[in-house]
Structures are given as structure tokens and as C-alpha cells.
mmCIF file as gemmi writes it, N, C-alpha and C atoms, coordinates in Angstrom:
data_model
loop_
_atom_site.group_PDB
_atom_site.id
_atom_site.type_symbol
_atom_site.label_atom_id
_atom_site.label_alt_id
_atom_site.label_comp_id
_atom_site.label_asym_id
_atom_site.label_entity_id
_atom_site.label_seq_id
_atom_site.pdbx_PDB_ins_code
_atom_site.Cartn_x
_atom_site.Cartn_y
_atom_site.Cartn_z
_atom_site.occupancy
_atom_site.B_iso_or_equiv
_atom_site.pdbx_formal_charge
_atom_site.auth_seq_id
_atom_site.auth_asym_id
_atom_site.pdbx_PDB_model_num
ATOM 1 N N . UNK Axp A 1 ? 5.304 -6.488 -12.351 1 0 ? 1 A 1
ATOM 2 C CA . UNK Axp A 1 ? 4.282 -5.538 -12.72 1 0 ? 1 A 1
ATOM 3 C C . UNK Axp A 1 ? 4.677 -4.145 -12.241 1 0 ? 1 A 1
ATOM 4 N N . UNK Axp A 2 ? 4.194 -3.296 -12.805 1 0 ? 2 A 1
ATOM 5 C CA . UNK Axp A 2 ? 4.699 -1.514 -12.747 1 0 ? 2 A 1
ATOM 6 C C . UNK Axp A 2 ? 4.238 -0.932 -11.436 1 0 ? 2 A 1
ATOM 7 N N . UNK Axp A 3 ? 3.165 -1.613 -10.828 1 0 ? 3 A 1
ATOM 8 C CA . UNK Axp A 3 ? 2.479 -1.264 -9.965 1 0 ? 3 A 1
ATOM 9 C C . UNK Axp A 3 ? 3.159 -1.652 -8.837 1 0 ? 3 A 1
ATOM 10 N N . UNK Axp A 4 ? 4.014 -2.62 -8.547 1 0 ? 4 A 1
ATOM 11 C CA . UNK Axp A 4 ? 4.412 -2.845 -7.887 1 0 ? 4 A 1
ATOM 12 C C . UNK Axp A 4 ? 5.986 -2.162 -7.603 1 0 ? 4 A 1
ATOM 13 N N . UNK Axp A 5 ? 6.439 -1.442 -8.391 1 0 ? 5 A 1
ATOM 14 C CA . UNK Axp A 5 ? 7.28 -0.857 -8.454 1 0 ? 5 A 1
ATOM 15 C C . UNK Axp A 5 ? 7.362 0.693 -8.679 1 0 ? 5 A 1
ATOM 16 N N . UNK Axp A 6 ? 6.692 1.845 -7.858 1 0 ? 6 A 1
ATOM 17 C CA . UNK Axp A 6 ? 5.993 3.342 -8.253 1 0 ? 6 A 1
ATOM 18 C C . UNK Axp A 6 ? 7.368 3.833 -8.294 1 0 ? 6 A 1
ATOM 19 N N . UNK Axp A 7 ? 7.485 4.81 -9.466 1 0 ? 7 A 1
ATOM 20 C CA . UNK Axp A 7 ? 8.453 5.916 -9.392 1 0 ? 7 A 1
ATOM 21 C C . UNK Axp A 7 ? 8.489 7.005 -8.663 1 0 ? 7 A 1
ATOM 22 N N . UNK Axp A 8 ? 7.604 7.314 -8.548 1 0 ? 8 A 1
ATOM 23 C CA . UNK Axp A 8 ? 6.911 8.512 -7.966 1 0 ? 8 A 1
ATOM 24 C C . UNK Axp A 8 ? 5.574 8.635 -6.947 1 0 ? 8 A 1
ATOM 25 N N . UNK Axp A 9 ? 5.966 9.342 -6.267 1 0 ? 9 A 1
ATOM 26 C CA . UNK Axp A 9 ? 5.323 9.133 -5.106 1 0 ? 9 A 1
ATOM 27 C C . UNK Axp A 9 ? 3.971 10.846 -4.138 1 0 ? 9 A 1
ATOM 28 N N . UNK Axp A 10 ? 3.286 10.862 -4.274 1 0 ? 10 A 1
ATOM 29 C CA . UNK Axp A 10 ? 2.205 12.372 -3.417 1 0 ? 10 A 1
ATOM 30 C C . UNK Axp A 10 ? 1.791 12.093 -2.552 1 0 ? 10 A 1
ATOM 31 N N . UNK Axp A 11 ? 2.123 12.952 -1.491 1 0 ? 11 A 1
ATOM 32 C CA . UNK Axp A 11 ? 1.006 12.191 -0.266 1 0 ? 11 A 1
ATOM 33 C C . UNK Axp A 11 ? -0.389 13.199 -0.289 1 0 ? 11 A 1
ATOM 34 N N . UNK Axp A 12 ? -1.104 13.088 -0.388 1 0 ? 12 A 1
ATOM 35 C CA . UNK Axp A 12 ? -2.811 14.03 -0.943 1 0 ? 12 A 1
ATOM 36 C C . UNK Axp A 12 ? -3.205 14.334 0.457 1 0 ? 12 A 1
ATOM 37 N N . UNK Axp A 13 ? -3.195 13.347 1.547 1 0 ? 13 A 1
ATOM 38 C CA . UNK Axp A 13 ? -3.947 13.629 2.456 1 0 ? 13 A 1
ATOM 39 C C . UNK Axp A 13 ? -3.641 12.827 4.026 1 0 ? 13 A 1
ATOM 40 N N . UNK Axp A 14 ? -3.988 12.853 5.131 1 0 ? 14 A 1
ATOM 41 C CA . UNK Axp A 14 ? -3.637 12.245 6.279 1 0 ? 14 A 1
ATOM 42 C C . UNK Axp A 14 ? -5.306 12.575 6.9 1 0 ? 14 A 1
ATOM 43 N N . UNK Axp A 15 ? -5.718 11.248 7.35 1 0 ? 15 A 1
ATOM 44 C CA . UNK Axp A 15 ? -6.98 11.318 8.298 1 0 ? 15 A 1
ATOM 45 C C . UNK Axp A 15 ? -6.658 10.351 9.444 1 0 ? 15 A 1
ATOM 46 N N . UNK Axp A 16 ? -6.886 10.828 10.566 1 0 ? 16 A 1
ATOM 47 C CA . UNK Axp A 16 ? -6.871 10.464 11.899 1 0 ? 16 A 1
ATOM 48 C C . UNK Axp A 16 ? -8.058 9.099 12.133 1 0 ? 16 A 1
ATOM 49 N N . UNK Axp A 17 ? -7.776 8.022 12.635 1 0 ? 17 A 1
ATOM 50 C CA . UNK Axp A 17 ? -8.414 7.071 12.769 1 0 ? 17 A 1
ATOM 51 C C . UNK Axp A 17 ? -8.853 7.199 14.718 1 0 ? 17 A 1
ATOM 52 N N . UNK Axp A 18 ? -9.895 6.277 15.105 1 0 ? 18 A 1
ATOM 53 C CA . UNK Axp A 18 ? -10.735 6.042 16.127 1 0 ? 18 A 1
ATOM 54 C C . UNK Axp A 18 ? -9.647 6.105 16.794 1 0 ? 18 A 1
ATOM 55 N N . UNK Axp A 19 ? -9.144 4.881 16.757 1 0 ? 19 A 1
ATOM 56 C CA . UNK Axp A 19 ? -7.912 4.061 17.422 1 0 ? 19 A 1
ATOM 57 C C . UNK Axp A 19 ? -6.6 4.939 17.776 1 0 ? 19 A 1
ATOM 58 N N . UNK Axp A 20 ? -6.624 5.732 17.318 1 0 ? 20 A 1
ATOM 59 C CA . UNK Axp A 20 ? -5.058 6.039 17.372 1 0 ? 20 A 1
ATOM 60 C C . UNK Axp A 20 ? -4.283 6.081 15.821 1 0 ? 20 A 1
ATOM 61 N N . UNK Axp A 21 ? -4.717 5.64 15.477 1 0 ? 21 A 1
ATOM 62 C CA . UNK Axp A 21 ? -4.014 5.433 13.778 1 0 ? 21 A 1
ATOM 63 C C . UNK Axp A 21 ? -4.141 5.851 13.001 1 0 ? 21 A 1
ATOM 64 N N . UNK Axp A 22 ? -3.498 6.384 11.761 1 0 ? 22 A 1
ATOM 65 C CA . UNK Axp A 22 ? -3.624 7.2 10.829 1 0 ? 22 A 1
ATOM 66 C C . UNK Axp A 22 ? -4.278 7.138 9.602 1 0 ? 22 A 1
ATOM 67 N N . UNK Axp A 23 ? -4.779 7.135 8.42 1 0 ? 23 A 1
ATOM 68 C CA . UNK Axp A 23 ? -4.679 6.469 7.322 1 0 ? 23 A 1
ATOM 69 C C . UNK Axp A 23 ? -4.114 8.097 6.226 1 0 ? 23 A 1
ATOM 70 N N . UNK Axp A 24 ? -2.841 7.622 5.839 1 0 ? 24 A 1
ATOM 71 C CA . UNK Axp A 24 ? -2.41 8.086 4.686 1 0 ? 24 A 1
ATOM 72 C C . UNK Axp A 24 ? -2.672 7.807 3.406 1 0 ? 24 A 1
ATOM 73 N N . UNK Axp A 25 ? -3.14 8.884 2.611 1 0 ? 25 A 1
ATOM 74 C CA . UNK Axp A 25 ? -3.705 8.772 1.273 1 0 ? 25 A 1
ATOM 75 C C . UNK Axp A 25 ? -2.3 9.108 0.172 1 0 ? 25 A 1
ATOM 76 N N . UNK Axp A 26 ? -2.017 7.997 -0.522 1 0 ? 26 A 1
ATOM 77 C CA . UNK Axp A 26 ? -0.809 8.618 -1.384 1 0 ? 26 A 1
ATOM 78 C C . UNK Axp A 26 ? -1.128 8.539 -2.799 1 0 ? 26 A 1
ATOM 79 N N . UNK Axp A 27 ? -0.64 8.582 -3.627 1 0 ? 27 A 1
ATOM 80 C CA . UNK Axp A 27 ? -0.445 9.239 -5.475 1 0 ? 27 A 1
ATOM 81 C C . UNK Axp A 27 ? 0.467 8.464 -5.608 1 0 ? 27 A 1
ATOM 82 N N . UNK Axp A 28 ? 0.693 7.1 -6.431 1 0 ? 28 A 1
ATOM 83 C CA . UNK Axp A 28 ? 1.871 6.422 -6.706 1 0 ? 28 A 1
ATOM 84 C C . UNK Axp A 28 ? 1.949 6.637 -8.398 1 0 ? 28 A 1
ATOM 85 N N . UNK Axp A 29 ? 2.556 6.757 -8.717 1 0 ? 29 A 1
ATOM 86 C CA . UNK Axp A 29 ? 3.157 6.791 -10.537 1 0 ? 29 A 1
ATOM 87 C C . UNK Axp A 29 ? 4.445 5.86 -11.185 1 0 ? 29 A 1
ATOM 88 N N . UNK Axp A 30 ? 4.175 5.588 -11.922 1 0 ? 30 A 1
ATOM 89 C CA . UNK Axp A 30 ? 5.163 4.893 -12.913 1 0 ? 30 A 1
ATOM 90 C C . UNK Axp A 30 ? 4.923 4.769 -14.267 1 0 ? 30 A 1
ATOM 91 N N . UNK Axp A 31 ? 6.188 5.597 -14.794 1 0 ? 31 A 1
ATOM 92 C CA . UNK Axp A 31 ? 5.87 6.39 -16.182 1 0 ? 31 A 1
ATOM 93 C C . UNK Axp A 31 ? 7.242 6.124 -17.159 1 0 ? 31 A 1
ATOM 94 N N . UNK Axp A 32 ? 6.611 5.331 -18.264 1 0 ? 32 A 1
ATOM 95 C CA . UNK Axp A 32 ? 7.708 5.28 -19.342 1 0 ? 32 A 1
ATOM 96 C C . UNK Axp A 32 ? 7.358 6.224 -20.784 1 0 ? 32 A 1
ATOM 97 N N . UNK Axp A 33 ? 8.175 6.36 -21.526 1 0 ? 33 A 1
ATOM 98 C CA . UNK Axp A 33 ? 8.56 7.201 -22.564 1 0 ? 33 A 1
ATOM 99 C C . UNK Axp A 33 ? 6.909 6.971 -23.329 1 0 ? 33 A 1
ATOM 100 N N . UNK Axp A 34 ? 6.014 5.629 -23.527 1 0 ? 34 A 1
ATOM 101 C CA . UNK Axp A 34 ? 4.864 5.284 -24.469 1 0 ? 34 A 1
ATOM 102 C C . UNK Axp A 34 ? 3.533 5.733 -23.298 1 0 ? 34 A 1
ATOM 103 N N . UNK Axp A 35 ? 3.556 5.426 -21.672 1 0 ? 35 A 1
ATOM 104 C CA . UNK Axp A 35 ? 2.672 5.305 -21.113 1 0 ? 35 A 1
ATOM 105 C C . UNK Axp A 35 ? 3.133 5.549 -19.713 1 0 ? 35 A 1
ATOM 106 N N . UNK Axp A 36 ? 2.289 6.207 -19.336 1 0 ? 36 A 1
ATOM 107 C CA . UNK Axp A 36 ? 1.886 6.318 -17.581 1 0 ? 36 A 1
ATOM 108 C C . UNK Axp A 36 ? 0.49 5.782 -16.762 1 0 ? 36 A 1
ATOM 109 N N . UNK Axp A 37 ? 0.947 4.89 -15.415 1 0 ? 37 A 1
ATOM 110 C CA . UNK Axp A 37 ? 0.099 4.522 -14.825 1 0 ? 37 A 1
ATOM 111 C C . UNK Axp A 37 ? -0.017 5.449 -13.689 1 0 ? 37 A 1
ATOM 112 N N . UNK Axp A 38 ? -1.057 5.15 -13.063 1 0 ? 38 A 1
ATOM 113 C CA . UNK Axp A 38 ? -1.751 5.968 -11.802 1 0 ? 38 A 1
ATOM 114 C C . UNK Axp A 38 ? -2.043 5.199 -10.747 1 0 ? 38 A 1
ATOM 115 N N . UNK Axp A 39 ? -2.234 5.338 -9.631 1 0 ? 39 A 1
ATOM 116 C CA . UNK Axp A 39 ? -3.154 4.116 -8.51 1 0 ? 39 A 1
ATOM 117 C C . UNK Axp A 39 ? -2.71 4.983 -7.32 1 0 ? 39 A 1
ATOM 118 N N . UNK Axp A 40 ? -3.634 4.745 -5.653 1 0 ? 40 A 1
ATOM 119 C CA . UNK Axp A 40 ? -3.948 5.124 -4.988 1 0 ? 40 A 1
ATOM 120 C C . UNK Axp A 40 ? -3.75 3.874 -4.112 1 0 ? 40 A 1
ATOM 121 N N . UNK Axp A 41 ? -3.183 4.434 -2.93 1 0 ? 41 A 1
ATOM 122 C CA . UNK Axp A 41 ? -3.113 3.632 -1.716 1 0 ? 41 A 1
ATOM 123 C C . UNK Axp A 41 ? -3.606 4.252 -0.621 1 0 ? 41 A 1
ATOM 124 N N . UNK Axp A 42 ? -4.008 3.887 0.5 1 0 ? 42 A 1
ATOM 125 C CA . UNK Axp A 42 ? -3.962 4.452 1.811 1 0 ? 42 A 1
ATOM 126 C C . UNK Axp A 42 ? -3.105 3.665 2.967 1 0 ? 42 A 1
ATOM 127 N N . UNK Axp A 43 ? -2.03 4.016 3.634 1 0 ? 43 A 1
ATOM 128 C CA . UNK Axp A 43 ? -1.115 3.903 4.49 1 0 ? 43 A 1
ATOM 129 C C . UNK Axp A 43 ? -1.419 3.538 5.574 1 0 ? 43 A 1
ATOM 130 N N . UNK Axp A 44 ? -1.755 2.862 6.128 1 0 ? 44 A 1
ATOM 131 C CA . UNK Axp A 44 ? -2.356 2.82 7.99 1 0 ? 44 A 1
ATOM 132 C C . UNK Axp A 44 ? -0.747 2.769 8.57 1 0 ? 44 A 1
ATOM 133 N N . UNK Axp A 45 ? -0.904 4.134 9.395 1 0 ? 45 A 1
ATOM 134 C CA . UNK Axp A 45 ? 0.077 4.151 9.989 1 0 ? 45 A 1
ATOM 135 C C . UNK Axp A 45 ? -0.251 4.262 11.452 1 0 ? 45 A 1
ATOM 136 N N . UNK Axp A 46 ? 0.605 3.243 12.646 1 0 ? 46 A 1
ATOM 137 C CA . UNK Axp A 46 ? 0.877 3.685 14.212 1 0 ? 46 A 1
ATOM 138 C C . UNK Axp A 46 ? 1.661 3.869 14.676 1 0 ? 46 A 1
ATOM 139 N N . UNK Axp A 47 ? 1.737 3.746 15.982 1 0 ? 47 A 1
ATOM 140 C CA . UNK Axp A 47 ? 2.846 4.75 16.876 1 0 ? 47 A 1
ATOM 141 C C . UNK Axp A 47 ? 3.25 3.514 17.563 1 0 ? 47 A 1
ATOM 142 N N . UNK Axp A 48 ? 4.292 3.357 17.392 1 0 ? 48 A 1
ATOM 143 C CA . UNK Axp A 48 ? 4.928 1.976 17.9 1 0 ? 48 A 1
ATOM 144 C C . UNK Axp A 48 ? 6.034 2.505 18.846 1 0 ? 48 A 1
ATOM 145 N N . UNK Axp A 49 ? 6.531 2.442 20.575 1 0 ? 49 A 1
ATOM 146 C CA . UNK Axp A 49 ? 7.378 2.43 20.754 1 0 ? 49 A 1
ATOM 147 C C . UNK Axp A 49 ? 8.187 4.276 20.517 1 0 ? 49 A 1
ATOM 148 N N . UNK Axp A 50 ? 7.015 4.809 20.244 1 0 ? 50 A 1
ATOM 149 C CA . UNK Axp A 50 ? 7.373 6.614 20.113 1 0 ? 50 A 1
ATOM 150 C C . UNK Axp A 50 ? 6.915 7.015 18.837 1 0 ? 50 A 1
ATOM 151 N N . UNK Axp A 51 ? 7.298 5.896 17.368 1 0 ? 51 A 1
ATOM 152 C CA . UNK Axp A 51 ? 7.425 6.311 16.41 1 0 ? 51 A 1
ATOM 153 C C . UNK Axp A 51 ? 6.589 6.093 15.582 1 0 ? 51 A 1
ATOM 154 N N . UNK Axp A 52 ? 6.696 6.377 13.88 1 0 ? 52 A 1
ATOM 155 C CA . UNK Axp A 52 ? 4.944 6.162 13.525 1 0 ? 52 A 1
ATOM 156 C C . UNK Axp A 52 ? 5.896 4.752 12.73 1 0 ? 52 A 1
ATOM 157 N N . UNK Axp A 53 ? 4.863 3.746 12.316 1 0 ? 53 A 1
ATOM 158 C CA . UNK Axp A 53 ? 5.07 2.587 11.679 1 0 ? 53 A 1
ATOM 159 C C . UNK Axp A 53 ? 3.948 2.498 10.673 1 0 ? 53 A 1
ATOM 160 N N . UNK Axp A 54 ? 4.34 1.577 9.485 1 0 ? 54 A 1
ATOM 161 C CA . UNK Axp A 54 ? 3.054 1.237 8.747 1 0 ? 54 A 1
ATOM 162 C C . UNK Axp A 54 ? 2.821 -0.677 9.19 1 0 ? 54 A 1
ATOM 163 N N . UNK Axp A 55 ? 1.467 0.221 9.581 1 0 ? 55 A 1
ATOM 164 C CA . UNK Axp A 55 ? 1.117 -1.531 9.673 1 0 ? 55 A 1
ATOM 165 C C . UNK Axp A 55 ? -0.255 -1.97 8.396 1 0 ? 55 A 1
ATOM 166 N N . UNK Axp A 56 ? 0.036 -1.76 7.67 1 0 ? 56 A 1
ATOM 167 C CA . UNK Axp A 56 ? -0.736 -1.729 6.219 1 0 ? 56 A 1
ATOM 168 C C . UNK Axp A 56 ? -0.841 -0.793 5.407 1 0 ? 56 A 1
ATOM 169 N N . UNK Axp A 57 ? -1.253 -1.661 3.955 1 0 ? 57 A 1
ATOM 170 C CA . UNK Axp A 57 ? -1.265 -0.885 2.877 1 0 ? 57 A 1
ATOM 171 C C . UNK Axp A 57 ? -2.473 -1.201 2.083 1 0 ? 57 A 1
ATOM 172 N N . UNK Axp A 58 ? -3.65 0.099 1.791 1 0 ? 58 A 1
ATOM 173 C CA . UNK Axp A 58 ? -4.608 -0.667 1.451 1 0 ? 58 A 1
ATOM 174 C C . UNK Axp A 58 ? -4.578 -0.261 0.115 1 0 ? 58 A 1
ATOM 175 N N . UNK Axp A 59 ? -5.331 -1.166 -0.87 1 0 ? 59 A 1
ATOM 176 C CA . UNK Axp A 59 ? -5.141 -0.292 -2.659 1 0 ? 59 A 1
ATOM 177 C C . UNK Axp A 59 ? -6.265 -0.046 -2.743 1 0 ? 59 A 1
ATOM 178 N N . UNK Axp A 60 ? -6.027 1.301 -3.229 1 0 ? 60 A 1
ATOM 179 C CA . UNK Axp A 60 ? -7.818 1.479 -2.925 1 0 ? 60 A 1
ATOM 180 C C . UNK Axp A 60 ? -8.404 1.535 -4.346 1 0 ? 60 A 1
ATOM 181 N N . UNK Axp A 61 ? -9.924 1.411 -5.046 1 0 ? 61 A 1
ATOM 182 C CA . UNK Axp A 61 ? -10.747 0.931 -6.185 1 0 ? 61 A 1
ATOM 183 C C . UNK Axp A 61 ? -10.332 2.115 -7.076 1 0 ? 61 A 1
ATOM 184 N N . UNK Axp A 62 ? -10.12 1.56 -8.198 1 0 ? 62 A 1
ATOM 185 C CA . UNK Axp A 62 ? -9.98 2.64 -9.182 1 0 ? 62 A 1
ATOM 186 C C . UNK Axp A 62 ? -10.35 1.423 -10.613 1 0 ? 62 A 1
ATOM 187 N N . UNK Axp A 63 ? -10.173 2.275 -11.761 1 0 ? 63 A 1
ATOM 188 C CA . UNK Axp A 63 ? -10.885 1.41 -12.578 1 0 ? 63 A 1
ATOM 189 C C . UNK Axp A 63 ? -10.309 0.358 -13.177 1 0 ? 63 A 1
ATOM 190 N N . UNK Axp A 64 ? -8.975 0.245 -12.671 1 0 ? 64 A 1
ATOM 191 C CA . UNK Axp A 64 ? -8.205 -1.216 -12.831 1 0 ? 64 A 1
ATOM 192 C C . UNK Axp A 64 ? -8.902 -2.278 -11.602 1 0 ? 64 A 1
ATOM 193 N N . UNK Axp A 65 ? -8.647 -1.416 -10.687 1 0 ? 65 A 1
ATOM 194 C CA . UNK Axp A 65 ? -8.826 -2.581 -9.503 1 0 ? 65 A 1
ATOM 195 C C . UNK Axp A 65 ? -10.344 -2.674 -8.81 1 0 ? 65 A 1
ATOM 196 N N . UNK Axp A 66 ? -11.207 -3.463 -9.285 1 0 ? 66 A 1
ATOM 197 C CA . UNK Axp A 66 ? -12.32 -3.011 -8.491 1 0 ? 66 A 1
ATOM 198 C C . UNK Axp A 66 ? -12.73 -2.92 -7.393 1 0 ? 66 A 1
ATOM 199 N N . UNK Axp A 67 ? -12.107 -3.922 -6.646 1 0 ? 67 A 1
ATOM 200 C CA . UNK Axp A 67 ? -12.149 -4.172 -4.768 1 0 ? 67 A 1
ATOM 201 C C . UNK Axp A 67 ? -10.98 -3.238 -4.421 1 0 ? 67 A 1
ATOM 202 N N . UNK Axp A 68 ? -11.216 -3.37 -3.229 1 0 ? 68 A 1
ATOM 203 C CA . UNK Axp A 68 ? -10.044 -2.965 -2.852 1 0 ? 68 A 1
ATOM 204 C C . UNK Axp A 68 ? -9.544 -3.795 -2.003 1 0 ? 68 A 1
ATOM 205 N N . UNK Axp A 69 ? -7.961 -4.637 -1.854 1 0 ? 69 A 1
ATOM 206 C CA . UNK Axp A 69 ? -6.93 -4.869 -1.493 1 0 ? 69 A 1
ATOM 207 C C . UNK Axp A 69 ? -6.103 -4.621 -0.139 1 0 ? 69 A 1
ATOM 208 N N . UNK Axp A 70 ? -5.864 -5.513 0.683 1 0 ? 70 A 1
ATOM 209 C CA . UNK Axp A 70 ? -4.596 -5.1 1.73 1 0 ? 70 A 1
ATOM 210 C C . UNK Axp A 70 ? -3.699 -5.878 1.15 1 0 ? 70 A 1
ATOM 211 N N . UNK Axp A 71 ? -2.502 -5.606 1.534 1 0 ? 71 A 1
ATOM 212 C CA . UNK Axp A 71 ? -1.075 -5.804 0.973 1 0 ? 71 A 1
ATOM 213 C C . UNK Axp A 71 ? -0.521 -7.424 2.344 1 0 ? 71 A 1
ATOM 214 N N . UNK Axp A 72 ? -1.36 -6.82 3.91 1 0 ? 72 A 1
ATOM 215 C CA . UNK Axp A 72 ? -1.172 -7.981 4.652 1 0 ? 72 A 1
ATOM 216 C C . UNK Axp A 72 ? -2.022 -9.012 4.179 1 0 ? 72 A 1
ATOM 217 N N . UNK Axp A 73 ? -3.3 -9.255 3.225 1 0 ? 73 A 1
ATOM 218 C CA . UNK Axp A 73 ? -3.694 -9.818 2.747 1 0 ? 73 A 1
ATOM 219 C C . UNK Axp A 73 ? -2.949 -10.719 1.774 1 0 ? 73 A 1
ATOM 220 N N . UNK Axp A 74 ? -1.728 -10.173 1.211 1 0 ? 74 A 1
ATOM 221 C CA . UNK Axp A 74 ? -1.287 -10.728 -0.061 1 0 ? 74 A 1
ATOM 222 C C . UNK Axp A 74 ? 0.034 -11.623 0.457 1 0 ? 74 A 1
ATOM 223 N N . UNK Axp A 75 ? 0.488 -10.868 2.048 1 0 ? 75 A 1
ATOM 224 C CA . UNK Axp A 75 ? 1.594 -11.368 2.497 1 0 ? 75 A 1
ATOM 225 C C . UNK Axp A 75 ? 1.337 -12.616 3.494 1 0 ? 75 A 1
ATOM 226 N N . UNK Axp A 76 ? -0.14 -12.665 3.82 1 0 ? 76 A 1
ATOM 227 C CA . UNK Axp A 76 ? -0.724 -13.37 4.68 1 0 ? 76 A 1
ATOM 228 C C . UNK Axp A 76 ? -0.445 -14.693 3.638 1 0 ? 76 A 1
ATOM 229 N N . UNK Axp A 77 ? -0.38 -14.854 2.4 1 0 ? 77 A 1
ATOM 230 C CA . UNK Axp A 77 ? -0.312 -15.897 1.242 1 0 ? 77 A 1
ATOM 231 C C . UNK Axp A 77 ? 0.413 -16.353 1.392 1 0 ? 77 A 1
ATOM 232 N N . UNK Axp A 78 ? 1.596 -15.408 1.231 1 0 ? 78 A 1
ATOM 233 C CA . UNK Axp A 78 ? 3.073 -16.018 0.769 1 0 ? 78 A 1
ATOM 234 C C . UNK Axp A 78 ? 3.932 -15.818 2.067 1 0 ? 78 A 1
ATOM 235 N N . UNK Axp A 79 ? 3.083 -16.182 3.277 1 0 ? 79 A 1
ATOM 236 C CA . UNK Axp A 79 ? 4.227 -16.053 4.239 1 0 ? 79 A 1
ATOM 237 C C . UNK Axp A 79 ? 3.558 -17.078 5.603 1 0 ? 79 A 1
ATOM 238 N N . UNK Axp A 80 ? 5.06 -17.74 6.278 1 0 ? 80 A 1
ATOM 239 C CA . UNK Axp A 80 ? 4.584 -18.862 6.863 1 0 ? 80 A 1
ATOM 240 C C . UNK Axp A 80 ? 5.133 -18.158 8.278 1 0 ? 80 A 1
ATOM 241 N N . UNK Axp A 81 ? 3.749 -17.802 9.245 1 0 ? 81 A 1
ATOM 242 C CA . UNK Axp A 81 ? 4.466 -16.912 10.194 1 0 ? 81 A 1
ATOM 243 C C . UNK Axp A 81 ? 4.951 -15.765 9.9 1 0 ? 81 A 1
ATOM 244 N N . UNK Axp A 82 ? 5.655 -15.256 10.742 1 0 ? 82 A 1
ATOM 245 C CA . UNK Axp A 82 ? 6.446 -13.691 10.487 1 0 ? 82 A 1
ATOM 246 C C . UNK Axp A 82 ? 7.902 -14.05 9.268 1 0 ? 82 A 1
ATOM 247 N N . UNK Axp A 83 ? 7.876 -15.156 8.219 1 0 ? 83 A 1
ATOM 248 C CA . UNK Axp A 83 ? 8.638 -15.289 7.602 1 0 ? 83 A 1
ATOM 249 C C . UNK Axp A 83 ? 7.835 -15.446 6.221 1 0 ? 83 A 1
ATOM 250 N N . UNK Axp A 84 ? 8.803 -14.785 5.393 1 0 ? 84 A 1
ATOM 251 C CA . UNK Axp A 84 ? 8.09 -14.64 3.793 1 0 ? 84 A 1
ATOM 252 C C . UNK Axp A 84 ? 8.888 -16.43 3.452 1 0 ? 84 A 1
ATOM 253 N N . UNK Axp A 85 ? 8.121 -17.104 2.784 1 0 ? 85 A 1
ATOM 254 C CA . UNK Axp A 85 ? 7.545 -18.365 2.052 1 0 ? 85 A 1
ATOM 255 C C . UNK Axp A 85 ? 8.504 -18.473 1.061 1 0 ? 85 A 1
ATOM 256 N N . UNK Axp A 86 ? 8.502 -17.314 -0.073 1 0 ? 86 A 1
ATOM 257 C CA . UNK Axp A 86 ? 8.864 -17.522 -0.971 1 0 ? 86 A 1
ATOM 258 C C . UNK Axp A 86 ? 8.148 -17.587 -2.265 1 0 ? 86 A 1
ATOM 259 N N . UNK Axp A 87 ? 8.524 -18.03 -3.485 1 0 ? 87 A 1
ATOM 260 C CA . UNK Axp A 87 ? 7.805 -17.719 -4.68 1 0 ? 87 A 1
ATOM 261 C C . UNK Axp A 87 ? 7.497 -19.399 -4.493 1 0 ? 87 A 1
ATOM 262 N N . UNK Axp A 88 ? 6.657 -19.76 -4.776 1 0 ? 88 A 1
ATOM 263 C CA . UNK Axp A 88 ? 6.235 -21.054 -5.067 1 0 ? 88 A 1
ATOM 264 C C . UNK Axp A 88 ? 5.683 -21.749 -6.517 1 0 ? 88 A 1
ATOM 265 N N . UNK Axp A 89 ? 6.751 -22.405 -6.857 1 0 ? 89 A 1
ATOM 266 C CA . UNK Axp A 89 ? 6.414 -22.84 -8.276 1 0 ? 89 A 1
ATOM 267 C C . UNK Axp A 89 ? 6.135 -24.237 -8.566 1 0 ? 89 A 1
């Protein structure tokens, strides 16, 4: 899927969380010659060890997606422990 693969990339915005943590607002795109898609993420980023890390990716509601989505949600599926599973057919 296209979505899973953005060409293009905006970062719109950065808001400071309670905790210490960030949430980055980005602009993802992927655009062929007939059609262009759009969608919105927010980044949770921390400071791991000095540096910033992402420890999630949330998709946020737009009129494809009505909920909104974490990405550790999707990996929490397909992964046994800190190891990805695999495609399961």
C-alpha cells in the first residue's frame, strides 16, 4: 500500500509533551503521474541516552482513516517479543 511507503515528507509542527517527550506532527505524500495521496502522522519522540529516538508513530484521523492508529500497535501483531514474526500465511 502507498501509505506505507511516503515519498515525501513536512514536518508542520513539534509540541512538547508532560513527560519529557515530544510529539512531531508530519505531512507524508505519495504521488503518481494519475493521483496523489495525503495522511498525517504524529512522531513521539525521546531522549534516550543524550539523543532524541522515536518511540511511536501515531496515524492520525483523516477521512480515510477514522480512528486513529499506533504503528506499536500493528507491530505488537506481528512481532513475538522484540523480534518481528514475520508475514503469516
Amino acid at each position: 500500500m502507498e501509505r506505507s511507503n511516503p515519498q515525501a515528507f513536512h514536518i508542520e509542527k513539534t509540541e512538547p509533551g508532560k513527560d519529557g517527550s515530544s510529539r512531531v506532527y508530519v505531512k507524508l505524500t505519495y504521488a503518481e503521474p494519475t493521483f496523489k495521496l495525503l495522511w498525517r502522522v504524529a512522531v513521539v519522540v525521546l531522549r534516550e541516552k543524550g539523543r532524541p529516538v522515536v518511540d511511536d508513530v501515531i496515524y492520525l484521523k483523516d477521512h480515510d482513516n477514522l480512528d486513529e492508529g499506533r504503528l506499536s500497535e500493528v507491530l505488537a501483531q506481528e512481532c513475538k517479543g522484540p523480534r518481528w514474526a514475520g508475514y503469516q500465511d
